[in-house]
N, C-alpha and C positions, 0 to 999 in steps of 0.2 A: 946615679946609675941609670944608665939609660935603660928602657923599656923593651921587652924583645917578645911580649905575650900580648894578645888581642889587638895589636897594633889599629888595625883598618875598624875595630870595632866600635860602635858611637855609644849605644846604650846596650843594657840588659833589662826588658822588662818580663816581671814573673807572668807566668802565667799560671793558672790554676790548676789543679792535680786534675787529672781523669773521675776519678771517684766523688772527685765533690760536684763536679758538672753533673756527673750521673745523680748523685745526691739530689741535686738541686733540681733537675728534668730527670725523673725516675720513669723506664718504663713501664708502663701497667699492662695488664692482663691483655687487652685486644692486641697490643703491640708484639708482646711477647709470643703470644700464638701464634698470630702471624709469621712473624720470625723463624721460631721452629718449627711449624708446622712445612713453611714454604722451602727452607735448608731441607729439608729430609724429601723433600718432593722433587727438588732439585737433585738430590743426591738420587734421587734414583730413576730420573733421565737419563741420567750421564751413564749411569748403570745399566741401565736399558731391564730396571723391576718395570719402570711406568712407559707406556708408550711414545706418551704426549711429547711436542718439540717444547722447549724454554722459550721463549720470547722475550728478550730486552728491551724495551720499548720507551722512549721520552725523548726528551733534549737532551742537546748536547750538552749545555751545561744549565745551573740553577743559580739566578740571579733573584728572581724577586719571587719572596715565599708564598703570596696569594696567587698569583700563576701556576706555579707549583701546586698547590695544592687543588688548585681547580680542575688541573691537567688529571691527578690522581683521583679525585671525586668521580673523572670521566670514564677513568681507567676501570674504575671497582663498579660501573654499572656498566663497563658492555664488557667484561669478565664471565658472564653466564653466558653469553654468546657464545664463545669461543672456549669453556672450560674442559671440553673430551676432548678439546683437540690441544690444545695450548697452555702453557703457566704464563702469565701474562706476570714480569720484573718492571717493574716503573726503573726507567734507567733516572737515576739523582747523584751528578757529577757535582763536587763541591769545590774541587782540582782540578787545574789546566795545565799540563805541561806546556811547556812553548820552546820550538826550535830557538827562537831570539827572544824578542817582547812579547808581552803583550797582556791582559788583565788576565790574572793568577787564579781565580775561581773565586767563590761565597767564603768561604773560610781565610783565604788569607789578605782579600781586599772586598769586605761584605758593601763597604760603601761607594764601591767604583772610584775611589777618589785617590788611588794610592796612598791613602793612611793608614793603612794597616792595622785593622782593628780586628786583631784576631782572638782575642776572647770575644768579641761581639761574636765576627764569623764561628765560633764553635758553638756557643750557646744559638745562635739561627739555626745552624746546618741539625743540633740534636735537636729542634723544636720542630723542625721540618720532618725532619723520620720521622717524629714521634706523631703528629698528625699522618703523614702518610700512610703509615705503619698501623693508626687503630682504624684505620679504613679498612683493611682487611688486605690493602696495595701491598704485595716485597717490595722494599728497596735494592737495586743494585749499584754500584759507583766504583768509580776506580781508584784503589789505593796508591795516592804519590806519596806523601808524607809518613814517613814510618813512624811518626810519634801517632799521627792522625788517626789512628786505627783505636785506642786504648780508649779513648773521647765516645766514638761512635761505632763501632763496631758489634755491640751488640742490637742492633735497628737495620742491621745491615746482614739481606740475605746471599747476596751473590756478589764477589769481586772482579775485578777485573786487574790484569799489571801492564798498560800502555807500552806500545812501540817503542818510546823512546824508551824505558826502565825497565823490559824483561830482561836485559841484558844484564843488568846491573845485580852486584850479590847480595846487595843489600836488602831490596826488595825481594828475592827467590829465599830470602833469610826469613823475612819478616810472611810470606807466602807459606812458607813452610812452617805457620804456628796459627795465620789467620783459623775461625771459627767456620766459616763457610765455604764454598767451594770459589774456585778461582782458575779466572783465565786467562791467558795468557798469548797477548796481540805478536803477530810477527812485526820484526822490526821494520822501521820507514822505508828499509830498503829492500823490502818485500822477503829478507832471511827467514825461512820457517825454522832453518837451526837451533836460531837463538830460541825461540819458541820452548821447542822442543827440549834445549839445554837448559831451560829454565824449568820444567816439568822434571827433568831428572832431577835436579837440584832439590827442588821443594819437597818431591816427594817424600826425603827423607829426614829424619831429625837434624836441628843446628843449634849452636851455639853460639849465642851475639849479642853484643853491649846495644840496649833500650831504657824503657823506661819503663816501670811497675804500675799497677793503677794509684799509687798516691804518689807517682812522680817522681819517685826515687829512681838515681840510676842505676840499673840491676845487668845482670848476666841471664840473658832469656833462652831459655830451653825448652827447643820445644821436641814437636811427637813427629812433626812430618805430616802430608796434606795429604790424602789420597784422593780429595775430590778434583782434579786437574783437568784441565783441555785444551785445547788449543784454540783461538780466534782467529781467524785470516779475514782481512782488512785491508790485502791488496799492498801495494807499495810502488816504488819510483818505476819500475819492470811492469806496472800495471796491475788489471787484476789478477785475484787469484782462488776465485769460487769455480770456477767449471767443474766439467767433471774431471778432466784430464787433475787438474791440481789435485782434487779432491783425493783420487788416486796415489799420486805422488805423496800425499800428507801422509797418507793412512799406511802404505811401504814404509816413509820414513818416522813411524810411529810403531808401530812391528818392528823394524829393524832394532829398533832400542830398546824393548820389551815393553811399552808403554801404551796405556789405552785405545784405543779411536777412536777419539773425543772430538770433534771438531762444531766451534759453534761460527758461525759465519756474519760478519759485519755486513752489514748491507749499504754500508754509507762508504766514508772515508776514499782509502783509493780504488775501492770496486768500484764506487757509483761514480769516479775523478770528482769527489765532492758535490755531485749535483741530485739535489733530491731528486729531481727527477728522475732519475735513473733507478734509485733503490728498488723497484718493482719492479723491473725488467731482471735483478740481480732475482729475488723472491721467485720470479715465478721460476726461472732456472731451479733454484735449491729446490721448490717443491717438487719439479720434476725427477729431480734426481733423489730425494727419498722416496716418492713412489716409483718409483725403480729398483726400488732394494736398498739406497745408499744409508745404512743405517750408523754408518756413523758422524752423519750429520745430525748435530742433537738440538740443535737450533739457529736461531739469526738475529741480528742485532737492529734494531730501526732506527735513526733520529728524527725525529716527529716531537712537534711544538703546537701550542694552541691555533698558530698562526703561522702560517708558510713565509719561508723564506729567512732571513736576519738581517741586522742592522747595526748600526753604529751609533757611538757611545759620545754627545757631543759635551756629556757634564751636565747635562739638563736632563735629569729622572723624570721628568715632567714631561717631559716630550719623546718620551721612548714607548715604543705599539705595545701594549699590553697584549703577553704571552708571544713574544715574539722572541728568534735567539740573537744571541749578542755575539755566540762568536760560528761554529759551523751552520749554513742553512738547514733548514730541516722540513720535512715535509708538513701538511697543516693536519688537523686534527681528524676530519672529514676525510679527508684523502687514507691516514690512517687507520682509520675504522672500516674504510671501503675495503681497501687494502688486506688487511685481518681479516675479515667476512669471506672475500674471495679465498684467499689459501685454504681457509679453515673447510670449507665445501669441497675446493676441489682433493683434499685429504680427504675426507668421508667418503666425496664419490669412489674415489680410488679405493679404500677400506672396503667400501660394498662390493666392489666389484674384487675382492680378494686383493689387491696391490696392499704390501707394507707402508705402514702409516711411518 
């Protein structure tokens, strides 16, 4: 009888339930804190209990875990610089969407090799929170993998749902049960709709076939996200941080009865991908929250130990250490300058009465 199921499919290899990974890499107390402590700080940015902006801040993506955590070591000693003004989120991307090709992230190809050694990549990406995390650093990252959340989601204090996948139900499903607050990128083609149709979505309870923490396949129901926002990250139409946009978001976030949440990419199509630019995007934003614009609740940066990125010739041994592999990002120095300036010209504004 001929065959008519898994056709194209070559293997099935297990992989291990969520609960035993966590089993095996158990948070402990400083991670935990951290976690909840920075979700409830976060939650109430977005609420506008706490003044202070979010800040997302790191590479674009995480390839090599001693980079990473050097980066965060950096992060939780100029954290007191900037702490009345700022929540500083170590940004830790373990997922790369990709228009076509191209290397998938730490979790689904950890050895750059296209072998696919993704129990390696899960057990890396929870060893990585888990140091980051008793730094006293939040993690934030973007959720692509709707299994990928049950693994690591509790080290994980802020999510995000990428351009290409706000659109998607599956995602605005799996958003609508995450733990943390989440946001939500306008599509590549600069739509703040989809954005916006993905906040209505999540906000509310759903019903959808996943997986349990031991792996089973279940029917997940959840409560509904109230912590939502919007990201604008620009698109094919250009940027879309001004004020004029900012405007337009906040009508078309009113219009629908929905918060004015808005956290601002500094990279991607605002800055047309060039580090450089991301601080020309900053200083704008800060201007326009000390103007009043309060519902700008933060900005996103890409920042790497090492400015600029690089390419991947199969020799690990000859790649710049803390450099990125796939979008450029600005250097580490440049980033802290960066920070220092916002963070002042917020205060001076504060002193002199302007909304922080």
């Amino acid at each position: 009888m001929a065959k008519t199921s898994d056709v194209r499919i070559v293997s099935f290899v297990p992989l291990l339930p969520p609960l035993e990974l966590k089993e095996r890499l158990p948070a402990g107390r400083e991670s935990t804190d951290t976690v909840i402590g920075s979700r409830e700080t976060i939650a109430a940015i977005l609420a506008e209990r706490d003044p202070r902006l979010l800040v997302v801040v790191g590479p674009c993506s995480i390839h090599d875990p001693r980079s990473a955590l050097e980066y965060a070591q950096r992060l939780a000693a100029f954290q007191p610089e900037v702490e009345d003004v700022f929540l500083l989120v170590m940004r830790v991307y373990f997922e790369k969407p990709r228009t076509a090709l191209g290397w998938r992230g730490l979790i689904l190809d950890p050895n750059l090799d296209g072998s696919y050694d993704i129990d390696l990549g899960l057990h890396t990406a929870r060893e990585i929170l888990l140091n980051i995390t008793s730094l006293g650093v939040p993690a934030g990252s973007e959720m692509l993998d709707p299994i990928v959340p049950q693994y690591i989601d509790d080290l994980v204090s802020w999510a995000s749902i990428g351009a290409r996948t706000t659109e998607s139900q599956t995602h605005r499903e799996m958003a609508s049960g995450l733990s943390m607050a989440v946001g939500f990128k306008n599509g590549t083609d600069g739509s703040i709709e989809t954005a916006i149709n993905a906040m209505t979505s999540s906000g509310i309870p759903h019903s959808f076939i996943g997986i349990d923490p031991r792996g089973n396949t279940a029917v997940v129901n959840t409560r509904g996200n109230s912590d939502l926002h919007v990201i604008l990250r620009g698109g094919r139409g250009g940027p879309n941080y001004r004020s004029w946009d900012i405007v337009r978001v906040e009508e078309m976030l009113r219009h629908y009865d929905l918060p004015t949440r808005i956290l601002v990419d500094c990279s991607h199509g605002n800055s047309e991908k060039d580090p450089a630019r991301q601080p020309l995007v900053l200083e704008d934003i800060v201007t326009q929250r000390l103007a009043g614009r309060r519902s700008i609740k933060g900005f996103m940066l890409e920042s790497n130990l090492v400015a600029g990125r690089q390419d991947f010739d199969g020799d690990r041994d000859a790649l710049v250490y803390g450099q990125s592999l796939t979008d450029a990002c600005m250097g580490w120095d440049e980033t802290a300058s960066l920070l220092r300036g916002a963070a002042e010209r917020l205060r001076r504004g504060a002193s002199r009465g302007a909304p922080r």
